[in-house]
Backbone as CSV, one residue per row, in Angstrom:
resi,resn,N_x,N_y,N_z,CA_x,CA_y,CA_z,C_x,C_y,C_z
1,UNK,-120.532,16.891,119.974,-120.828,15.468,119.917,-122.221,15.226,119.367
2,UNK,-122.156,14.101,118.752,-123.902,13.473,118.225,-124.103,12.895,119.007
3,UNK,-125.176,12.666,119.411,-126.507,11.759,120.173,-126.405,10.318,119.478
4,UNK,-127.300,9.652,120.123,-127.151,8.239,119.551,-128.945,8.081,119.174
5,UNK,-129.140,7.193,117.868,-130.478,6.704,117.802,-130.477,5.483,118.143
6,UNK,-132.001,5.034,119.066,-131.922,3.744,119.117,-133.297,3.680,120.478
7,UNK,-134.461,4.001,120.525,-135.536,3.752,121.341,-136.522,2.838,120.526
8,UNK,-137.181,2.201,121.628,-138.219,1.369,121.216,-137.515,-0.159,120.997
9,UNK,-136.543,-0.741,121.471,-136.061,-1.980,121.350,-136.693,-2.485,122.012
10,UNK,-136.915,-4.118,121.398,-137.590,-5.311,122.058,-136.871,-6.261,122.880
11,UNK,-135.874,-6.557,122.541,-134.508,-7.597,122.948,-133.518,-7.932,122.159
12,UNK,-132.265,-8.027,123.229,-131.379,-7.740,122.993,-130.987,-9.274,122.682
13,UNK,-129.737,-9.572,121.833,-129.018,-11.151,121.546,-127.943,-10.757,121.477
14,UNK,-126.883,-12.093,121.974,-125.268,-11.954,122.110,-124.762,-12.175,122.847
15,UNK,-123.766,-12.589,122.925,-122.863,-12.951,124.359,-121.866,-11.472,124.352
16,UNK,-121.671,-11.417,125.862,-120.716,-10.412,126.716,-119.410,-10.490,126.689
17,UNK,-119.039,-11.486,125.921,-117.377,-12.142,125.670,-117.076,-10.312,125.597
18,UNK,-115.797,-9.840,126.663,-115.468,-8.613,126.284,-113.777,-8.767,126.687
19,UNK,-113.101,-7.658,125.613,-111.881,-7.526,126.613,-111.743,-5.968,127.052
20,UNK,-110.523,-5.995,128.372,-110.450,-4.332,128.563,-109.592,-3.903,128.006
21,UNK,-109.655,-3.288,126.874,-108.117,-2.450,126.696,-107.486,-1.593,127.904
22,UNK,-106.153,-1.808,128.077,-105.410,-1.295,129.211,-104.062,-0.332,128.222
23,UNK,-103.821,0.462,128.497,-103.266,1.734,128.283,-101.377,1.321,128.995
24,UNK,-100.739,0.882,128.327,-99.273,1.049,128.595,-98.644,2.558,129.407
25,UNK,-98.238,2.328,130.521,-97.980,3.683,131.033,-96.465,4.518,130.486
26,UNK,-96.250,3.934,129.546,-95.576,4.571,128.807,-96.281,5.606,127.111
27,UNK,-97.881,5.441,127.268,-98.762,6.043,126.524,-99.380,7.062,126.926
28,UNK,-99.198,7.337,128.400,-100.086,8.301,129.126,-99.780,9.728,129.049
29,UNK,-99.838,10.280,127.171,-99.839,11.567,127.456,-100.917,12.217,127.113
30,UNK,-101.624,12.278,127.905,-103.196,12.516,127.971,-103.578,13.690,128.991
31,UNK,-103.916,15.190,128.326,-103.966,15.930,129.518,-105.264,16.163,129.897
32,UNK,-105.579,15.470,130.898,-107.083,15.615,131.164,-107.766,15.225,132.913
33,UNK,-107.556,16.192,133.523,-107.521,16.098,134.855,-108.224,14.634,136.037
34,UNK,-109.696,14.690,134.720,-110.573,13.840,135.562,-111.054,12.591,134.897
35,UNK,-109.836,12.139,134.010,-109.782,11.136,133.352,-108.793,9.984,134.332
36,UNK,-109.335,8.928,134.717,-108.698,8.258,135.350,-107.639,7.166,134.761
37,UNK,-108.277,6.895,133.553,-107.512,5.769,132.698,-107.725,6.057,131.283
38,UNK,-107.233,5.969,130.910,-107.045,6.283,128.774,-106.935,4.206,128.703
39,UNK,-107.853,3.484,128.174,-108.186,3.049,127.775,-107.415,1.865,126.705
40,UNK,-106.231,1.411,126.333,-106.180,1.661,125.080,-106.429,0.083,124.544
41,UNK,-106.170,-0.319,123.326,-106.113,-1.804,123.327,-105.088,-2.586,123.593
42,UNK,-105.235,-3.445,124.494,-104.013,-4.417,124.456,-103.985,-5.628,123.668
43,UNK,-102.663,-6.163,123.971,-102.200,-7.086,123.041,-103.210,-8.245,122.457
44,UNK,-103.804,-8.510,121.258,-104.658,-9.474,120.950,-104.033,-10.783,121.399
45,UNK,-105.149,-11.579,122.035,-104.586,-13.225,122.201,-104.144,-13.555,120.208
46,UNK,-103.465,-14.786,120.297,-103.614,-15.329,118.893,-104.637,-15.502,118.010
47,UNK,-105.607,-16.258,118.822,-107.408,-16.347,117.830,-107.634,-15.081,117.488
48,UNK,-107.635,-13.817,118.561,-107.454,-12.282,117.937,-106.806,-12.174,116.981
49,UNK,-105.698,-12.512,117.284,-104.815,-12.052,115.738,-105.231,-12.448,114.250
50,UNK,-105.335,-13.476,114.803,-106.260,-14.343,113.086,-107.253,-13.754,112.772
51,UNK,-108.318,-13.231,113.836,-109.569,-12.458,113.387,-109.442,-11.351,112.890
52,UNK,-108.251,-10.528,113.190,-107.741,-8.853,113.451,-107.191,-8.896,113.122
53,UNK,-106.072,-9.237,112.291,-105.241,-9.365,111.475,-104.617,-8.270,111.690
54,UNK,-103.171,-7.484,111.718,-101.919,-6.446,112.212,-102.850,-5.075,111.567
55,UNK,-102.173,-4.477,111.815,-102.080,-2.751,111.451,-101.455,-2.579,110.069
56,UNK,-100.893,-3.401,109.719,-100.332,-3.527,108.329,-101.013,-4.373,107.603
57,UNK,-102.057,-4.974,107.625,-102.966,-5.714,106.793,-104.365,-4.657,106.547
58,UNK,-104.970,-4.099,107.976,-105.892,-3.766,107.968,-105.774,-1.484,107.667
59,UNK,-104.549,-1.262,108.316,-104.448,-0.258,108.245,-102.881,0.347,106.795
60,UNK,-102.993,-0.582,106.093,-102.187,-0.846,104.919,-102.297,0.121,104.193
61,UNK,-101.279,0.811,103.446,-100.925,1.611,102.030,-102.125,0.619,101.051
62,UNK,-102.208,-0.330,100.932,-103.090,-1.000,99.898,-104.500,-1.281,100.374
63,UNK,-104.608,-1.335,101.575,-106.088,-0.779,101.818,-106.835,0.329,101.748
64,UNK,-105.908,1.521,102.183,-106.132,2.623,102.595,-106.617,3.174,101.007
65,UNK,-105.882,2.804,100.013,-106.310,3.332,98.389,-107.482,2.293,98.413
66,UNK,-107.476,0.788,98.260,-109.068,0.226,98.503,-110.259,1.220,98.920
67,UNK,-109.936,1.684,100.185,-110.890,1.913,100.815,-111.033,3.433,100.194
68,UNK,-109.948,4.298,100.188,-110.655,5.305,99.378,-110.987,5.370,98.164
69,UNK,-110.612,4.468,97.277,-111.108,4.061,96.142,-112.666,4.168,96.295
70,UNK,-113.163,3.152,97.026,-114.250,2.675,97.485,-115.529,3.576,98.031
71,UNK,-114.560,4.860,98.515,-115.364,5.588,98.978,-115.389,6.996,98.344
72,UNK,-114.692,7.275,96.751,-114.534,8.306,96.526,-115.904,9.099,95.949
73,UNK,-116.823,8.328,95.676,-118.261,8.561,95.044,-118.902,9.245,96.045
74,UNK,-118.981,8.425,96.974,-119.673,9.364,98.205,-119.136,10.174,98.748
75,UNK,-117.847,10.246,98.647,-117.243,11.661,98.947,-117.662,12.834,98.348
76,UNK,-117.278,12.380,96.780,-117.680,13.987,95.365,-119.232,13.586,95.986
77,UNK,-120.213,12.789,96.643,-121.590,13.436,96.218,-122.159,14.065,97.643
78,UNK,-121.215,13.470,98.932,-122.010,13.919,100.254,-120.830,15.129,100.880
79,UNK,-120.191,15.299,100.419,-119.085,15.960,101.066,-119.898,17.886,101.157
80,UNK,-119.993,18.170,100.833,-120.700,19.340,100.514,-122.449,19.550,100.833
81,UNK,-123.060,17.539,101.233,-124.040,17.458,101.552,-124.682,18.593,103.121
82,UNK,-125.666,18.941,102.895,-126.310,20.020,103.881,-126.462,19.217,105.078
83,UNK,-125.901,18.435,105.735,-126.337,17.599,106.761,-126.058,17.801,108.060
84,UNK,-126.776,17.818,109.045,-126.787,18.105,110.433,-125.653,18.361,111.075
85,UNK,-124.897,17.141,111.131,-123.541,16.740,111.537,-122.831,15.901,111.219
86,UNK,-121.397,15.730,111.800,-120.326,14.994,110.820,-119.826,14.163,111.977
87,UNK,-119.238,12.966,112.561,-118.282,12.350,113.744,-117.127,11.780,112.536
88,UNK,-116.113,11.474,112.936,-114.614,11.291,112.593,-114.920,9.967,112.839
89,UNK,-114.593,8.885,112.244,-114.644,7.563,112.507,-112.896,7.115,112.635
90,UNK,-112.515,7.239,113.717,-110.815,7.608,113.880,-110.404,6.073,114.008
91,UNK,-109.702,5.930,112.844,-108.777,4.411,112.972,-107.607,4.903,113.852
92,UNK,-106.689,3.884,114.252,-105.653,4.091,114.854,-104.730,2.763,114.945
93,UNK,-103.477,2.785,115.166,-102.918,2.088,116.115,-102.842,1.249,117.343
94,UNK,-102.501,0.376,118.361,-102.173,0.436,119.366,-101.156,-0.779,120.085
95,UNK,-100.250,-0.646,119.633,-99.389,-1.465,120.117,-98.869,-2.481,118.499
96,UNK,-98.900,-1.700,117.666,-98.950,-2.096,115.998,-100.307,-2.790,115.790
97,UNK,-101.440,-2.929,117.030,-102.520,-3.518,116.163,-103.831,-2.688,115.836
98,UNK,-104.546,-2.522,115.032,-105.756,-1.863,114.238,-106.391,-1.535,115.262
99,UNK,-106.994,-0.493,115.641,-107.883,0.055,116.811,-109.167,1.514,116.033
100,UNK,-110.165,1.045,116.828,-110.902,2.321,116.640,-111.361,3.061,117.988
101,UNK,-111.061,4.501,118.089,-111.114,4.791,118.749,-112.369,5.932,118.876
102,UNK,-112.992,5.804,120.249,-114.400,6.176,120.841,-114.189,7.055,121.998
103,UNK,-115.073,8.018,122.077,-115.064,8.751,123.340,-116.552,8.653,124.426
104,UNK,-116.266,8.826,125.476,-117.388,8.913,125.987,-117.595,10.249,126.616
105,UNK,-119.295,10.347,126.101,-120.060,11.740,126.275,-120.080,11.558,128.240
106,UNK,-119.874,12.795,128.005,-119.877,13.662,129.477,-121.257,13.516,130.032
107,UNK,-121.426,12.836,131.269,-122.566,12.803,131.791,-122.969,14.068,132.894
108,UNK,-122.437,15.166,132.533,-123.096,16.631,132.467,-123.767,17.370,131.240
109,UNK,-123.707,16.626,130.468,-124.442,16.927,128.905,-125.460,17.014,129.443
110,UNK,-126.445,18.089,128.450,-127.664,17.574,128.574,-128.036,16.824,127.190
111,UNK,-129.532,16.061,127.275,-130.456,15.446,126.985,-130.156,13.858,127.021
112,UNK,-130.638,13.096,126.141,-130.756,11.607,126.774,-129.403,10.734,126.403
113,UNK,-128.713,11.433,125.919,-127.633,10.272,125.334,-126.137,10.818,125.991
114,UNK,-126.259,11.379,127.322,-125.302,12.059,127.681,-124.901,10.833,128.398
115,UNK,-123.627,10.407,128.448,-123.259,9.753,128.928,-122.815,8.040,128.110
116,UNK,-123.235,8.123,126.627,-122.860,7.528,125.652,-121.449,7.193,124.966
117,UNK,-121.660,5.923,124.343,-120.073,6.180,123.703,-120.218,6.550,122.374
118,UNK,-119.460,7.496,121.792,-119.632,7.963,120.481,-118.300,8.524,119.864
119,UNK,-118.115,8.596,118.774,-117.296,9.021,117.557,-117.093,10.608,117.768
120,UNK,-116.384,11.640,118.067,-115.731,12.793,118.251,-116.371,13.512,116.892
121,UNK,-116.880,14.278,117.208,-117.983,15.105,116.053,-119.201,15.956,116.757
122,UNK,-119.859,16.783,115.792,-120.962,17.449,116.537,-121.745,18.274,115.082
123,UNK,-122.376,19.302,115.801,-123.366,20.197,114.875,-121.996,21.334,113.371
124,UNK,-122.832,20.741,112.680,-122.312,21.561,111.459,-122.188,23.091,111.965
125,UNK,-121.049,23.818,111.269,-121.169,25.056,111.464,-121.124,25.893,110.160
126,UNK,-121.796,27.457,110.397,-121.943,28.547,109.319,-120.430,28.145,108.559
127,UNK,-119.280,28.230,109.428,-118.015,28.702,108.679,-117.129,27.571,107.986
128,UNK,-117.770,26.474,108.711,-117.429,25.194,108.178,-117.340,24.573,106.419
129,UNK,-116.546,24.492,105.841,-116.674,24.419,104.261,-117.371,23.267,103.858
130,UNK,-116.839,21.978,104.751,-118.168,21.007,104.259,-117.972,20.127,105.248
131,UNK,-118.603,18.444,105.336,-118.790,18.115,106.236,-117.171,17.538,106.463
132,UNK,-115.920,17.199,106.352,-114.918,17.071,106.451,-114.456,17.748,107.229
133,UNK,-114.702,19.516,107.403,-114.115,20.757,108.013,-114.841,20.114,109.135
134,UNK,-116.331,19.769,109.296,-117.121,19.502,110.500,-116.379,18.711,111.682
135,UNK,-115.673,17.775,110.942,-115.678,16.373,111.811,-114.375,16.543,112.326
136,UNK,-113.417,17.410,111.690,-112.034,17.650,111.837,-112.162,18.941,112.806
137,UNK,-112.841,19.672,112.758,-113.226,20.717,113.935,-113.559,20.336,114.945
138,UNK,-114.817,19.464,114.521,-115.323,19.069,116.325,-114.015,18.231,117.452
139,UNK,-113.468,17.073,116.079,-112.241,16.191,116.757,-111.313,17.228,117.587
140,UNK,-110.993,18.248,116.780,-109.869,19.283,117.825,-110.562,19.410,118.982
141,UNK,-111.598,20.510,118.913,-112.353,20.541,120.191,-112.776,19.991,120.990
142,UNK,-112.838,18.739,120.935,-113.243,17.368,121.994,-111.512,17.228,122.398
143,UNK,-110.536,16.318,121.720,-109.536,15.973,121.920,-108.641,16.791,121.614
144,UNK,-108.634,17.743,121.124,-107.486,18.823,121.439,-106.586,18.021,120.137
145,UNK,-107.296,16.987,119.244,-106.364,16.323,118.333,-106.328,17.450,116.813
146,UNK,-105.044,17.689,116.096,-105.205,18.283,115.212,-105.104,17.441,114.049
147,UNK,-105.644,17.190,112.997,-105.533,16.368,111.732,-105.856,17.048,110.864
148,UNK,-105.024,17.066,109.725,-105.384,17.368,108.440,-106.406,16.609,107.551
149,UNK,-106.801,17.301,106.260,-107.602,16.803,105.596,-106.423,15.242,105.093
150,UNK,-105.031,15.346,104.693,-104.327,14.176,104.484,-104.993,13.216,105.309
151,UNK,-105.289,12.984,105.897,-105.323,11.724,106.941,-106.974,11.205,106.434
152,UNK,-107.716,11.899,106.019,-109.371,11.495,105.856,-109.157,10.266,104.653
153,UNK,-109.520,9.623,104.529,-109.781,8.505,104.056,-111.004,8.926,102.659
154,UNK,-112.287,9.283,103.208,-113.452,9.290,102.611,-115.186,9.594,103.636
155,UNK,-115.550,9.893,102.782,-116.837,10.405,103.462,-117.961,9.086,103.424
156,UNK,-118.298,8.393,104.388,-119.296,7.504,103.811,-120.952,8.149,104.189
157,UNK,-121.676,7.097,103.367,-122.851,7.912,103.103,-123.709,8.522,104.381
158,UNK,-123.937,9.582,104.312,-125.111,9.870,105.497,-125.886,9.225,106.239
159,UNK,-126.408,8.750,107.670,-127.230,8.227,108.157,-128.813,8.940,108.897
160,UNK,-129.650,8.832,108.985,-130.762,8.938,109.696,-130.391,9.336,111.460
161,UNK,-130.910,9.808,112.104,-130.393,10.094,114.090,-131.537,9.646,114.159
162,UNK,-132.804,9.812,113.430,-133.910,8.939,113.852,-134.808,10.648,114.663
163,UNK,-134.016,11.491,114.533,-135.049,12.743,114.865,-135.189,13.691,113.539
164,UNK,-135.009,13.184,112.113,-135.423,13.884,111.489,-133.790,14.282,110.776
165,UNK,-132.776,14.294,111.574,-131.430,15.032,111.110,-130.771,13.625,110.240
166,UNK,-129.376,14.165,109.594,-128.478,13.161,109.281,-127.328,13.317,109.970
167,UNK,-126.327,12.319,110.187,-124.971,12.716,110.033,-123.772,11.995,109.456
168,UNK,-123.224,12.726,108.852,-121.969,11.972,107.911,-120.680,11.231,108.448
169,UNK,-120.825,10.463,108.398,-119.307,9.859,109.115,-117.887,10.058,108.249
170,UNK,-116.984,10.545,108.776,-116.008,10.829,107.943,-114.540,9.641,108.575
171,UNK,-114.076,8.862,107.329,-113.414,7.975,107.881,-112.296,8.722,107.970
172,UNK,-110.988,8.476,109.145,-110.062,9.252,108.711,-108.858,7.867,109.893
173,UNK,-107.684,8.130,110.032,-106.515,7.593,110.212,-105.761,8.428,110.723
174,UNK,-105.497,7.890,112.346,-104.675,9.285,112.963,-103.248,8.775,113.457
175,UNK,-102.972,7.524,113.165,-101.729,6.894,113.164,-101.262,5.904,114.267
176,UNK,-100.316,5.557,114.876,-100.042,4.945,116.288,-100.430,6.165,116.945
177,UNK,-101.327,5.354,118.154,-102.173,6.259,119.030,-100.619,6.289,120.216
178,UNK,-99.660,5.715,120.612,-99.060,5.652,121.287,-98.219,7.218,120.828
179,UNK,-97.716,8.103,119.359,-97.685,9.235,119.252,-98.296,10.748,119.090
180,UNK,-99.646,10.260,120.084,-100.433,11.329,119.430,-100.568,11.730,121.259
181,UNK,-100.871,12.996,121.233,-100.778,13.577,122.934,-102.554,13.900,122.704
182,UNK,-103.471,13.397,123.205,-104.868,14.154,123.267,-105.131,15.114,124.718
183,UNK,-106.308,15.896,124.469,-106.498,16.887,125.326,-107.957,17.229,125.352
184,UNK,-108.506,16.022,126.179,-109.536,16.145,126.224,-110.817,16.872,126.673
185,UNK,-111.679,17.726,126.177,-112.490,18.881,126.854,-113.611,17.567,127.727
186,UNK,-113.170,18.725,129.170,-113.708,17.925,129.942,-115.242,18.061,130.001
187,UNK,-115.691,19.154,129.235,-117.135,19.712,129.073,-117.873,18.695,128.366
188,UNK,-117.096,18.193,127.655,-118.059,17.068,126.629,-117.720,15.327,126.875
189,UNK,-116.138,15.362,126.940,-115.805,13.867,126.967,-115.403,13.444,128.662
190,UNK,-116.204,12.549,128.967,-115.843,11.467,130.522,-114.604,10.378,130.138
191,UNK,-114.516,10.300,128.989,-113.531,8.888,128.802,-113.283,8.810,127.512
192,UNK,-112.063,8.077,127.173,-111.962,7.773,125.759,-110.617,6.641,125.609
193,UNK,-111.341,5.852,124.961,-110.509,4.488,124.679,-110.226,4.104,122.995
194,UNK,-110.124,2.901,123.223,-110.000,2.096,122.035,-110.440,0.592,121.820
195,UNK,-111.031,0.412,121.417,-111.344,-1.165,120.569,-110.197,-1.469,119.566
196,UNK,-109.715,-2.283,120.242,-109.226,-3.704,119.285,-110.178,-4.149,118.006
197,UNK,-109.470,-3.664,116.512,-110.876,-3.991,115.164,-110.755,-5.785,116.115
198,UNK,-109.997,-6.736,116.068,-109.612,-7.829,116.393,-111.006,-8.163,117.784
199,UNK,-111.098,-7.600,118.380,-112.112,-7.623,119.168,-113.468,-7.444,118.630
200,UNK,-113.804,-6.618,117.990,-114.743,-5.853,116.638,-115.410,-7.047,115.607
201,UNK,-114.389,-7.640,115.524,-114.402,-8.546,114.475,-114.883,-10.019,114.784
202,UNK,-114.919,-10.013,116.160,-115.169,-11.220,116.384,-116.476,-11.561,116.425
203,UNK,-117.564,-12.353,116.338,-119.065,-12.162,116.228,-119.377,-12.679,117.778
204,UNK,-118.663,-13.208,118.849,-119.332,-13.505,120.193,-119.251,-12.124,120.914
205,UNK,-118.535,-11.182,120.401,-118.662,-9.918,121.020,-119.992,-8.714,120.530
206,UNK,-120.781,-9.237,119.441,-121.715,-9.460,118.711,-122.568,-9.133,119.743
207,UNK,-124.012,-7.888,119.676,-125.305,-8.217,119.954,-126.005,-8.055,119.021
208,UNK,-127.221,-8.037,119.076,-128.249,-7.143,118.273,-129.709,-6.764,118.969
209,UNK,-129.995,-5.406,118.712,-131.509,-4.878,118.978,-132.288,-5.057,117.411
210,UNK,-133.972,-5.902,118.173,-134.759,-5.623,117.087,-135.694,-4.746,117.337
211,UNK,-136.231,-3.844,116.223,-137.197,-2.796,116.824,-138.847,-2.771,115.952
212,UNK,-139.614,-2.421,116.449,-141.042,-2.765,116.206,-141.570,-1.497,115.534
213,UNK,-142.446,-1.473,114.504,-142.678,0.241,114.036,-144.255,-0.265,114.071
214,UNK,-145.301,0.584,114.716,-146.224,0.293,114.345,-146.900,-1.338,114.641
215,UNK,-146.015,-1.595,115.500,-146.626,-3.525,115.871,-146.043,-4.061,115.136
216,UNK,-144.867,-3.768,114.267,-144.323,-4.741,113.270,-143.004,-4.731,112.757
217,UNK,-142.327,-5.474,112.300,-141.053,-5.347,112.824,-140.304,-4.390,111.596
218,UNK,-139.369,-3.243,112.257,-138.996,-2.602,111.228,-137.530,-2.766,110.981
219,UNK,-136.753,-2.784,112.109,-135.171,-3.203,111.683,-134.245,-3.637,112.765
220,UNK,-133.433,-3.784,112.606,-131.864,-4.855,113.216,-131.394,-3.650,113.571
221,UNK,-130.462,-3.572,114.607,-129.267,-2.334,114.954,-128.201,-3.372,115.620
222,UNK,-127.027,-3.373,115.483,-126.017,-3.931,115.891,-125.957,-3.619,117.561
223,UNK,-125.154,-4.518,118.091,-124.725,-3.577,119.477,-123.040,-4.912,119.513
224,UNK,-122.042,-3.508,120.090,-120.911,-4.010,120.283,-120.514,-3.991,121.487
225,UNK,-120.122,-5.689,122.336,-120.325,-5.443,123.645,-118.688,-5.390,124.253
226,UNK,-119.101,-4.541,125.115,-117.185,-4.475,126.095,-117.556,-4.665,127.524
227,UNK,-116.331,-5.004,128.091,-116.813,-5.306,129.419,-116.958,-4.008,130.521
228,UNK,-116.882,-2.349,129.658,-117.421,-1.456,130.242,-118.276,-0.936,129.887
229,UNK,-118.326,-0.189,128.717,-118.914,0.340,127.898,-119.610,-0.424,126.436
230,UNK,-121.094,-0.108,126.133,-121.625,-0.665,125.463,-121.757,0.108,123.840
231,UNK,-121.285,-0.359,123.087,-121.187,0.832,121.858,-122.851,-0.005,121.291
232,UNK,-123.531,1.236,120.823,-124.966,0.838,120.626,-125.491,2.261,119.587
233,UNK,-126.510,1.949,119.095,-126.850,3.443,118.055,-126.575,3.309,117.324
234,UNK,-126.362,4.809,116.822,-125.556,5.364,115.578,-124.241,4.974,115.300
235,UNK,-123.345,4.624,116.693,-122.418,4.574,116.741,-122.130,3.421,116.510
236,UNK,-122.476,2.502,116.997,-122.616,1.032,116.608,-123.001,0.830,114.905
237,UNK,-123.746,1.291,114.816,-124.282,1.698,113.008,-123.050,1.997,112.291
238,UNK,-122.319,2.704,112.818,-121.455,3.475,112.128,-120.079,2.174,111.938
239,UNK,-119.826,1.895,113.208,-118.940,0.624,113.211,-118.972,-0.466,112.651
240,UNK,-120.407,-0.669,112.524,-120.515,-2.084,111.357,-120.249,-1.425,110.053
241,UNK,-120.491,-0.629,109.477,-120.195,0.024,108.066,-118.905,-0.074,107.946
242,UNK,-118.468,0.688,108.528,-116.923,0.673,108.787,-115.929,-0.913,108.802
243,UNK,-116.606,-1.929,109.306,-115.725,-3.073,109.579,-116.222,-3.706,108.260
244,UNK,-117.044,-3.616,107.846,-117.624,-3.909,106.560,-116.566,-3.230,105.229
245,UNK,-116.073,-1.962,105.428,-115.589,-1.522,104.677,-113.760,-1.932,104.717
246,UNK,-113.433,-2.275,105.754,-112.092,-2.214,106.395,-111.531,-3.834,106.031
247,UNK,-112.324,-4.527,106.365,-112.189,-5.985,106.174,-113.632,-6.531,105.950
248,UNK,-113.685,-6.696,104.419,-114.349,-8.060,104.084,-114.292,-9.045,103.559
249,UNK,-113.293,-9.123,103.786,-113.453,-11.082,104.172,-113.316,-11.739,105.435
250,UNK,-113.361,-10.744,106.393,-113.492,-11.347,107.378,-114.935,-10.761,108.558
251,UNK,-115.221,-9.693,107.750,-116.397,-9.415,107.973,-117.686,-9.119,107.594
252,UNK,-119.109,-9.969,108.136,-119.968,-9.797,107.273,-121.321,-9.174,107.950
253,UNK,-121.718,-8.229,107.303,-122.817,-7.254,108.033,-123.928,-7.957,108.117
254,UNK,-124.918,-8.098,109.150,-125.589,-8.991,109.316,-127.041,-7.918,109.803
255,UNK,-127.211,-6.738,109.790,-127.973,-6.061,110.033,-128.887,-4.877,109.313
256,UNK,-129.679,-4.577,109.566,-130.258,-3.488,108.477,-130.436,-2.453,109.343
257,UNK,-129.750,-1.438,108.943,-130.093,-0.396,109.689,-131.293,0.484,108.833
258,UNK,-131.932,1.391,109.788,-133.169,2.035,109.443,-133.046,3.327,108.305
259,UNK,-133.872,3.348,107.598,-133.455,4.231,106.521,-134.937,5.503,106.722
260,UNK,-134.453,6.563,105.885,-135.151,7.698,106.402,-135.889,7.797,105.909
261,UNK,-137.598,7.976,106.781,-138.823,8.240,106.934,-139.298,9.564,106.065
């Protein structure tokens, strides 16, 4: 798993408008002892729907070429890039509507971000061919999920962790989450759900951190609020790119994230 960047915030803006995704118990094939609930999204109200538009608009044969269209440049130029680490930015399903799905770091981790919500990924390895192999390795080993390179979408560009490293987000598509069995290592992941994009998309679910460099103001970071878990960081970073890329016209990035020092 990656860490999250994001110290030195001044204040936070946004309303808490959240929903819970709840998990159909006809979805529960989840083998993971000390997982109490799998998470998943439920049914969007209507105003959702209009914002979030189906699994077939957003997770479409004609998006899916959009979007790798869109992203094939940074693929041929970062894919092979030397970079720290890689997280899977895993679209999905859930109940036919658009979901992204998040895990939460094990609060037996060590250092400061243990206990975070983040994207299924971790440290590059020697045997690893590029950052694609990265993100598709770590995903098995967290969730026990297997995916082929078919399913990756595109590599979008590298980000800053804010300690000096990068890491690549690799978009990828793992289908209706209601057919996929995960197996979660309990060493790393406490939880793992799903966001409703439809929830994502809405701007009262909207925060933002501003941060100060030097007494002066250096940049915006998104924060996406739920009524458990707070997606914030990198990860949050990563999600506005992403909804930016997935739907725009119905979504518009409103933040600057920090670029490398």
């Amino acid at each position: 798993m990656v860490g999250e960047a994001g110290s030195g915030a001044i204040f936070v803006e946004g309303n808490a408008g959240a929903l819970t995704p709840r998990c159909p118990r006809s979805c529960l094939g989840v083998m993971f002892p000390a997982l109490h609930h799998l998470r998943l999204g439920a049914r969007p109200t209507l105003g959702a729907r209009r914002a979030g538009g189906s699994a077939g608009e957003y997770l479409s044969r004609e998006n899916e070429q959009r979007c790798r269209g869109l992203l094939e440049a940074s693929t041929r130029r970062y894919r092979q890039e030397a970079v720290a680490a890689a997280v899977l930015v895993t679209l999905c399903s859930v109940g036919g509507y658009p979901a992204l799905l998040y895990t939460l770091r094990s609060s037996t981790l060590t250092g400061q971000h243990k206990g975070d919500v983040s994207f299924p990924g971790g440290k590059r390895d020697s045997s690893d061919q590029d950052v694609i192999a990265t993100a598709l390795r770590e995903t098995q080993e967290e969730l026990g999920l297997h995916l082929g390179a078919e399913s990756v979408w595109g590599v979008m560009r590298p980000l800053p962790t804010g300690r000096g490293l990068t890491v690549a987000p690799v978009l990828a598509h793992l289908g209706p989450l209601e057919c996929v069995r995960l197996s979660p290592n309990p060493q790393e992941v406490e939880d793992v759900f799903t966001i409703p994009l439809s929830h994502l998309l809405q701007a009262q679910n909207h925060g933002y951190t501003h941060f100060r460099h030097q007494g002066r103001y250096s940049h915006t970071l998104p924060i996406f609020l739920n009524s458990r878990y707070r997606v914030w960081g990198l990860t949050a970073i990563i999600t506005d790119l992403t909804l930016e890329l997935l739907a725009p016209s119905a979504y518009r990035r409103r933040t600057r994230p920090p670029s490398p020092r």
